[in-house]
C-alpha positions as CSV (number, residue, x, y, z in Angstrom):
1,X,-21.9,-7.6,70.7
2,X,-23.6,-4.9,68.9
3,X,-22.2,-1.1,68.9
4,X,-25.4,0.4,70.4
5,X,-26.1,4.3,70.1
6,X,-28.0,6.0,72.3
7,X,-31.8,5.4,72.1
8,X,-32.2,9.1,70.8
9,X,-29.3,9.5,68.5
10,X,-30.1,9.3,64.8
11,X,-29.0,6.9,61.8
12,X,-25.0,7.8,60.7
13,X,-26.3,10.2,57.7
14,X,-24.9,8.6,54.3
15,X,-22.0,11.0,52.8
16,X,-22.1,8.3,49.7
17,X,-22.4,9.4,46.1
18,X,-26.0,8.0,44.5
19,X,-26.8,7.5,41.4
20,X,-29.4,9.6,40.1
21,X,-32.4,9.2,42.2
22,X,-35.5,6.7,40.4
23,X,-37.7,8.8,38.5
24,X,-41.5,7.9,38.6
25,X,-43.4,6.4,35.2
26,X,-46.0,8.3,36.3
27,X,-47.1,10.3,38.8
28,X,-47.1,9.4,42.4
29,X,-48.6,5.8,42.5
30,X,-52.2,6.0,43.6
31,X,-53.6,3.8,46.7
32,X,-57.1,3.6,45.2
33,X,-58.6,1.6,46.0
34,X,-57.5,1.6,49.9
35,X,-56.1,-1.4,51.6
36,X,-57.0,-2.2,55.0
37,X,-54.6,-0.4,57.3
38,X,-56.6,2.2,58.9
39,X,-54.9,0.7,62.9
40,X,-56.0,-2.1,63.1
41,X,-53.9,-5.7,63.6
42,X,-51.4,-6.9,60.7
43,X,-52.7,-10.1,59.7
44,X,-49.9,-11.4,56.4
45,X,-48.8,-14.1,54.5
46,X,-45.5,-14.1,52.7
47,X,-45.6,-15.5,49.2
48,X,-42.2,-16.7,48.5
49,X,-40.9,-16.7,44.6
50,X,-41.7,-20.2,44.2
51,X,-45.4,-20.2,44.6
52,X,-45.6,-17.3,42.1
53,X,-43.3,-19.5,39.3
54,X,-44.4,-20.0,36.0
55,X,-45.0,-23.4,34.3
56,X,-45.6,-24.2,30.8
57,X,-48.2,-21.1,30.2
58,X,-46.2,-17.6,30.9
59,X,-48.9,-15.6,29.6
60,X,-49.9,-12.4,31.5
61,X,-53.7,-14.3,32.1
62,X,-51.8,-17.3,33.8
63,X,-49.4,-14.9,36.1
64,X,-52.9,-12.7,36.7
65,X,-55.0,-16.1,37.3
66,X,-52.3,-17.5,39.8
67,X,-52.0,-14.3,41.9
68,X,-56.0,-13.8,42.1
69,X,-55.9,-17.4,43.9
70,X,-53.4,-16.3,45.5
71,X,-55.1,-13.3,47.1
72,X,-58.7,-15.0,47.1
73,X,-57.0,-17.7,49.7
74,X,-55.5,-15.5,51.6
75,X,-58.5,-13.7,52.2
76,X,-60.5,-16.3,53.0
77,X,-58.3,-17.1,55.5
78,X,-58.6,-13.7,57.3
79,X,-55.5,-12.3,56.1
80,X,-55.1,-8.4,55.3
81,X,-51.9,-8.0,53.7
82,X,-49.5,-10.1,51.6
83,X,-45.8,-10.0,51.5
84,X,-44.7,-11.1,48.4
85,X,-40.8,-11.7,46.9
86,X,-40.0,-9.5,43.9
87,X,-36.4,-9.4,44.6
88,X,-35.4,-12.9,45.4
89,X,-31.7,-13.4,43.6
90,X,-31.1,-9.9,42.6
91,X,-33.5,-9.3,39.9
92,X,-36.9,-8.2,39.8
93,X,-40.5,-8.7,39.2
94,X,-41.5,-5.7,37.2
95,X,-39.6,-3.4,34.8
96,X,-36.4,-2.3,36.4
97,X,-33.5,0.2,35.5
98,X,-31.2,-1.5,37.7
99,X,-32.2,-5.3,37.9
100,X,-32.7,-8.3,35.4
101,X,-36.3,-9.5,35.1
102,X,-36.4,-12.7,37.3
103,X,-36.0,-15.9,36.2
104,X,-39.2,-17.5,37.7
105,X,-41.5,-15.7,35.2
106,X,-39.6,-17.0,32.2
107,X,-37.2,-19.6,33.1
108,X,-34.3,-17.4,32.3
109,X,-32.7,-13.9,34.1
110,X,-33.0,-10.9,32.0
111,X,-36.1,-12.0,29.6
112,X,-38.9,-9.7,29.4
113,X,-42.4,-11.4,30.3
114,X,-44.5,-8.9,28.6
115,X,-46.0,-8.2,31.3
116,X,-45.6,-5.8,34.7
117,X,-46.4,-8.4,37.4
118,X,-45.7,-6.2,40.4
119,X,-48.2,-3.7,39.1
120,X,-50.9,-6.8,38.8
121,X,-50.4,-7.8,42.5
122,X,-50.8,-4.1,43.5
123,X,-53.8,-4.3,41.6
124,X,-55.3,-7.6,42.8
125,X,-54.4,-6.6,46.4
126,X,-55.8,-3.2,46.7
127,X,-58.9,-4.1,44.9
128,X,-59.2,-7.5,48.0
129,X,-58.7,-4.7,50.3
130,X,-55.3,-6.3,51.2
131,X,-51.9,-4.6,51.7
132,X,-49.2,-5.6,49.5
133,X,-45.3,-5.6,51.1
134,X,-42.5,-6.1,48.2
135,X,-40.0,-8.3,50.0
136,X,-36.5,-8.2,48.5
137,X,-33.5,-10.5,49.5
138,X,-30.9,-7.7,49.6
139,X,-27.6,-9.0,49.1
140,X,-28.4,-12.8,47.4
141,X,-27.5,-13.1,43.8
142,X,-27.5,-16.9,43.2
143,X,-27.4,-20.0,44.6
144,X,-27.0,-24.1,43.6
145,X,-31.0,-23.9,43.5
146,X,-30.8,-21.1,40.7
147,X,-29.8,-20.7,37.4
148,X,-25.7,-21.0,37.0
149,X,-26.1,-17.8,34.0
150,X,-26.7,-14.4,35.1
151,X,-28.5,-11.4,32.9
152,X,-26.1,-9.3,31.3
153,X,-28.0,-6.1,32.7
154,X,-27.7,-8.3,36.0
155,X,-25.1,-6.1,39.0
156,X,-23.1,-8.7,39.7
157,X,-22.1,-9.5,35.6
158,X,-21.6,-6.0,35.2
159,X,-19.6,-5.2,38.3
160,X,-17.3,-8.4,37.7
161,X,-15.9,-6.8,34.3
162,X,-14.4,-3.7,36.1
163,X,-11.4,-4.9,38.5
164,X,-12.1,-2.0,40.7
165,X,-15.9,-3.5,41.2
166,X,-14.5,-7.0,41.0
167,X,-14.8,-7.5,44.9
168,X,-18.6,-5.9,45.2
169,X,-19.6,-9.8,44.7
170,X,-18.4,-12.7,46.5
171,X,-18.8,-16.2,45.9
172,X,-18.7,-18.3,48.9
173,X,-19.9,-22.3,49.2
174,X,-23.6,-21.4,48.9
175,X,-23.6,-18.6,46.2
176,X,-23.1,-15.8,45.2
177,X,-23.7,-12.2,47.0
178,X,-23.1,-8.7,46.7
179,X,-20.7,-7.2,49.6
180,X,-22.0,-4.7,51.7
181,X,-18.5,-3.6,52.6
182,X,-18.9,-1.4,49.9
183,X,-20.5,2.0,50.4
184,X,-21.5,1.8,46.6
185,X,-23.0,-1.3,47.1
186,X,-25.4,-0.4,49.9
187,X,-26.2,2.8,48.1
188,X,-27.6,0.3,44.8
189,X,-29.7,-1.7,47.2
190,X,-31.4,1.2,48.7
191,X,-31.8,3.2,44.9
192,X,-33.2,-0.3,44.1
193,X,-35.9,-0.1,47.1
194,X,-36.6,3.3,46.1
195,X,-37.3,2.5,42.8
196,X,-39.9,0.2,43.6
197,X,-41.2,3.3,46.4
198,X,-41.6,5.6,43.1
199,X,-43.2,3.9,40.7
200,X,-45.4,1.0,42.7
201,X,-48.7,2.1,45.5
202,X,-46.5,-1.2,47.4
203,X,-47.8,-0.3,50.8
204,X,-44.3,-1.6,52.3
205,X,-41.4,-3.3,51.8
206,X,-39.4,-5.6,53.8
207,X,-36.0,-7.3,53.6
208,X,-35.8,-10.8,55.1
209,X,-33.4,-12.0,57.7
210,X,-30.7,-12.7,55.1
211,X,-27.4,-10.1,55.5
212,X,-23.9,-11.9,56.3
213,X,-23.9,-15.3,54.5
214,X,-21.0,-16.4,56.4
215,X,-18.9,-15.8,59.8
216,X,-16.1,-16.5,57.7
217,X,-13.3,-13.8,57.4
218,X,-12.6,-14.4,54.1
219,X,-15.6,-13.3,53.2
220,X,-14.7,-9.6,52.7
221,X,-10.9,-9.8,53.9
222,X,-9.6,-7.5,51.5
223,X,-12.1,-4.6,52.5
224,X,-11.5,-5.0,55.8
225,X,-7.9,-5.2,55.8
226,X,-7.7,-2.0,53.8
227,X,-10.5,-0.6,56.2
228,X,-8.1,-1.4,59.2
229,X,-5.5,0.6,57.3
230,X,-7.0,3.8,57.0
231,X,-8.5,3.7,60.3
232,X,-4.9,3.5,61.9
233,X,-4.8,7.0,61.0
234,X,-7.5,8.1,62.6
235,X,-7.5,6.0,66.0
236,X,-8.5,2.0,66.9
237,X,-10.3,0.4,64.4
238,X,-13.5,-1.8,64.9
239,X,-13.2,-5.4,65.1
240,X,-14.2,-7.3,62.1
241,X,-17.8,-8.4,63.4
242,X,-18.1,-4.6,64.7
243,X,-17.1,-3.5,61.4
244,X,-19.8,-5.9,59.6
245,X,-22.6,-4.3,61.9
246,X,-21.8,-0.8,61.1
247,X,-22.1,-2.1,57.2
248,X,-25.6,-3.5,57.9
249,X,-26.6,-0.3,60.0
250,X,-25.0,1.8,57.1
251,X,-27.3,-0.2,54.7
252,X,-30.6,-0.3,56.5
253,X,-30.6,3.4,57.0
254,X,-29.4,4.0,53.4
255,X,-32.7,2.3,52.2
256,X,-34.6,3.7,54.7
257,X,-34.1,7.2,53.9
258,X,-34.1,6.1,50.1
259,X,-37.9,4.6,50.3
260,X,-39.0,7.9,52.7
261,X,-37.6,10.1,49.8
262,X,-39.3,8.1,46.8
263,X,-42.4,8.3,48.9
264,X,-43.1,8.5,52.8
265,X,-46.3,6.6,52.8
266,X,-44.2,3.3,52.1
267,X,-43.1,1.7,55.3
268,X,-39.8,-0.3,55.2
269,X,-39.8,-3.4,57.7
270,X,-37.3,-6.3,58.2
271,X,-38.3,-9.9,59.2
272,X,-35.0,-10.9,61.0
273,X,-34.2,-14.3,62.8
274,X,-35.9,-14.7,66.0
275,X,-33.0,-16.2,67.4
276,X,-31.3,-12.7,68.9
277,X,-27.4,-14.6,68.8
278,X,-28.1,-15.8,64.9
279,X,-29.1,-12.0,63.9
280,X,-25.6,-11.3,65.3
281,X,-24.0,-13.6,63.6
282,X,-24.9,-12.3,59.7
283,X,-24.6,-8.4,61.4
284,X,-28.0,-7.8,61.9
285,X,-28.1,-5.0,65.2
286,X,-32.0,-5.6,66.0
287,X,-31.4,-4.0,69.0
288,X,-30.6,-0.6,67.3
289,X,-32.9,-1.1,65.0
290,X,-36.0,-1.2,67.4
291,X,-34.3,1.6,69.2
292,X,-33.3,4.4,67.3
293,X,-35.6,5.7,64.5
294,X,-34.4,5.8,61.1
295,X,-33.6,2.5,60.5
296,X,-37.1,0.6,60.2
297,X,-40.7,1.0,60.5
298,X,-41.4,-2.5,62.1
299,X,-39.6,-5.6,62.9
300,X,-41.0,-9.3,62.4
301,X,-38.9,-11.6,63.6
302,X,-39.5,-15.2,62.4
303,X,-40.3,-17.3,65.6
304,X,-40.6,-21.0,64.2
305,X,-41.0,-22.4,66.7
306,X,-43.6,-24.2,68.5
307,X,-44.3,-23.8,72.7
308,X,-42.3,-26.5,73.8
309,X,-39.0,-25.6,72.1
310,X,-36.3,-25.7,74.3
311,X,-33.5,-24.0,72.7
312,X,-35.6,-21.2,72.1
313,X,-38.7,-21.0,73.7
314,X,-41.7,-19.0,72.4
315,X,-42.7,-16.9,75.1
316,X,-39.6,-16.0,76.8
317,X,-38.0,-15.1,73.3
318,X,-41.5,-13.0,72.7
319,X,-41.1,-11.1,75.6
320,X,-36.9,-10.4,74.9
321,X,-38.4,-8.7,71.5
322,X,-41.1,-7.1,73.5
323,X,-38.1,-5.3,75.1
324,X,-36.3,-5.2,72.4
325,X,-38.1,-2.3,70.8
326,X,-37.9,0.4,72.7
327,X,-38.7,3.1,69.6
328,X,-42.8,3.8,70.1
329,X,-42.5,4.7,66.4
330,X,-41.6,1.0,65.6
331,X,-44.0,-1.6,65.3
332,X,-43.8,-5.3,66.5
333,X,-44.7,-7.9,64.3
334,X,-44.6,-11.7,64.9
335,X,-43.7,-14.5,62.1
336,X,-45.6,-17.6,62.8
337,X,-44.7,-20.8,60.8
338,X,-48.0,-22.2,59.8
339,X,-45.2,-24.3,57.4
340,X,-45.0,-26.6,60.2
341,X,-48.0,-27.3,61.4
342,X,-48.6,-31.1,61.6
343,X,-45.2,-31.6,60.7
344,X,-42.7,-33.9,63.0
345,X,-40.9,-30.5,63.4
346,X,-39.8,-29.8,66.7
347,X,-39.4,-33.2,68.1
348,X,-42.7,-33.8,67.0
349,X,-44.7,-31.1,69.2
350,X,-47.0,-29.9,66.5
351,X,-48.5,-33.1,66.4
352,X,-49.4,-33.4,69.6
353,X,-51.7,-30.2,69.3
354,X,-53.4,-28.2,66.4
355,X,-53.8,-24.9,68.5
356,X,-50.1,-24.0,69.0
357,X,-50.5,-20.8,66.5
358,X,-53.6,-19.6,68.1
359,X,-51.8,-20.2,71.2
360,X,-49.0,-17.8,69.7
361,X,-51.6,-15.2,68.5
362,X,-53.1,-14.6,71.8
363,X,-49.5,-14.6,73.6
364,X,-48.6,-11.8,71.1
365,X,-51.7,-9.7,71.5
366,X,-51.1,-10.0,75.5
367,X,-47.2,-8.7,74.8
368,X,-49.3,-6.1,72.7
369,X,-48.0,-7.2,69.1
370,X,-49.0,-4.9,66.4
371,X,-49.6,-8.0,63.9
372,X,-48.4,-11.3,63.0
373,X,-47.5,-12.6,59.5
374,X,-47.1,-16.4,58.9
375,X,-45.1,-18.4,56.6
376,X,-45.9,-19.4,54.1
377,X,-49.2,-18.4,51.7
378,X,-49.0,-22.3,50.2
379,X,-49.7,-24.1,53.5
380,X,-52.6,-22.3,54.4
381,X,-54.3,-24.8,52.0
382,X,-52.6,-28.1,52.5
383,X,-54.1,-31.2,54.2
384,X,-51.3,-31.2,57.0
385,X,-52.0,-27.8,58.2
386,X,-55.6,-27.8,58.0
387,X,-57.2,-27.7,61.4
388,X,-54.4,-25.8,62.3
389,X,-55.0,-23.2,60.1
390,X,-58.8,-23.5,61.1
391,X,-58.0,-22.6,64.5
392,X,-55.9,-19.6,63.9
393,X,-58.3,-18.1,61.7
394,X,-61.2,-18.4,64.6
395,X,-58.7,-16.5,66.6
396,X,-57.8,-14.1,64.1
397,X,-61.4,-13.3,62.7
């Protein structure tokens, strides 16, 4: 179970050293001109890293003619705000002091693009009157699907040449990813968010449901052990999935208080599992996190699911996060998967109707939702998830 706080009681205050704070380029990043977010419903898209990937032409017109599509769809589809992945492995889609360029822009971590293509997006967004949400993956650095050779500049190759930073990273059997055990750790994942808070008008930006990779104990055994060790001193220790909470809490209020410092006008959201026992699992304490302010702005947990799903069904699970967030300062957004519209997902129930995410709007607008982002930008064009789509949009328009 989660260790809960009272509903009142503030985010544990970080006592951890920082390195020195991002400094802006430039001035405080203007907002001109103004995205749509003057109260009014959330309507997003995320754009994963692999619809903004580069083929054979990496030239700054290709990235700028792919993300204008991008945002034109989006549009037309009656969308006001895009989320889109600049942090997907631990690297970066824009200039960073702290991260590798990305991979996807070039084919390889750590080369320059010539180009700024977070600043394009911000552009291209604002200027469609659409929000734009940088979503970073906070503690992924690699995976099978990814390139085996990581940037020099990249955290995890520089922390692995120090033996006192050797254990910051951890390979398990599906990558590679930095350990939030460590209180330097959190703190370069939150002066990471903040950089992107100085220098960027980003009008948010979100982590995904991604935290704990594994249940397994050998995951961070050797921090935890020498965390048990201290704490004898001082009275009973936490147990280890107790322990792995109050590293994720530790985290999200570290970045949270990093963005609000860079600049307050940037929200900081997390799309989480919608399964409540799964967020558990990888240490993420929703429940605190809808309670207690400091820790987010808004929630948006991913509810793929369709109406008939029995394991866990939409409206009962709607109404649990309904509950869930208590704070009135934190908003309650719904992740919809357009992805499987017409699909044989679900033992085939979104076949049997093309209305199921209109259904889903209107059931979040009765449990009075603050907005509803769907997954993911590429299937709001494809021939599978067209009437679908279609439908949704009536509902949404």
């Amino acid at each position: 179970m989660a260790v809960h706080k009272a509903e009142q009681e503030a985010p544990p205050q970080s006592t951890e050293s920082s390195a020195a704070e991002p400094t802006p380029k430039t001035a405080p990043p203007s907002r001109s001109p103004e995205p749509e977010q003057n109260g009014e419903e959330l309507r997003g898209v995320w754009v994963p890293f692999m619809s903004l990937t580069m083929g054979e032409d990496q030239s700054e017109s290709a990235f700028r003619e792919k993300f204008t599509n991008i945002v034109a769809v989006a549009k037309e589809k009656g969308m006001n705000a895009l989320i889109v992945q600049v942090r997907p492995f631990s690297d970066a889609l824009y200039p960073s002091e702290r991260y590798p360029w990305s991979h996807i822009l070039t084919g390889t971590q750590g080369k320059d693009p010539g180009y700024d293509p977070l600043a394009i997006m911000v552009e291209l967004s604002h200027t469609a009157g659409m929000q734009l949400h940088a979503w970073i993956n906070p503690l992924r650095v690699r995976t099978s699907a990814t390139p085996a050779a990581l940037a020099e500049n990249n955290p995890a190759s520089l922390w692995k040449q120090s033996p006192d930073q050797a254990d910051w990273t951890v390979e398990t059997d599906t990558g590679l990813y930095m350990n939030p055990a460590y209180a330097e750790v959190r703190q370069y994942i939150a002066d990471g968010a903040a950089e992107i808070a100085a220098n960027y008008a980003v009008d948010g930006i979100q982590f995904d449901d991604y935290f704990y990779p594994t249940q397994d104990a050998s995951f961070d055994e050797t921090a935890y052990a020498a965390y048990v060790t201290a704490a004898k001193s001082s009275g009973e220790s936490l147990s280890l999935s107790e322990w792995r909470i109050s590293n994720i809490n530790s985290l999200v209020a570290s970045v949270y208080a990093a963005i609000k410092n860079a600049n307050p006008d940037v929200v900081f959201g997390i799309s989480p599992q919608g399964n409540l026992q799964n967020d558990l699992g990888m240490a993420a304490d929703v429940s605190t996190w809808g309670a207690i302010s400091g820790y987010v702005d808004y929630l948006c947990p991913q509810m793929y699911v369709s109406l008939q799903n029995q394991a866990l069904p939409y409206a009962d699970t709607l109404d649990a996060w309904r509950a869930l967030v208590k704070n009135t300062n934190t908003k309650l957004y719904v992740g919809l998967a357009v992805y499987k519209a017409g699909s044989d997902a679900d033992d085939g129930s979104w076949q049997e109707s093309d209305d199921i995410l209109s259904q889903q709007v209107l059931l979040g607008r009765k449990a009075e939702c603050d907005g509803f982002l769907f997954y993911s930008w590429e299937y709001l064009e494809k021939e599978q998830t067209e009437q679908e789509v279609a439908n949704v949009m009536k509902v949404l328009q």
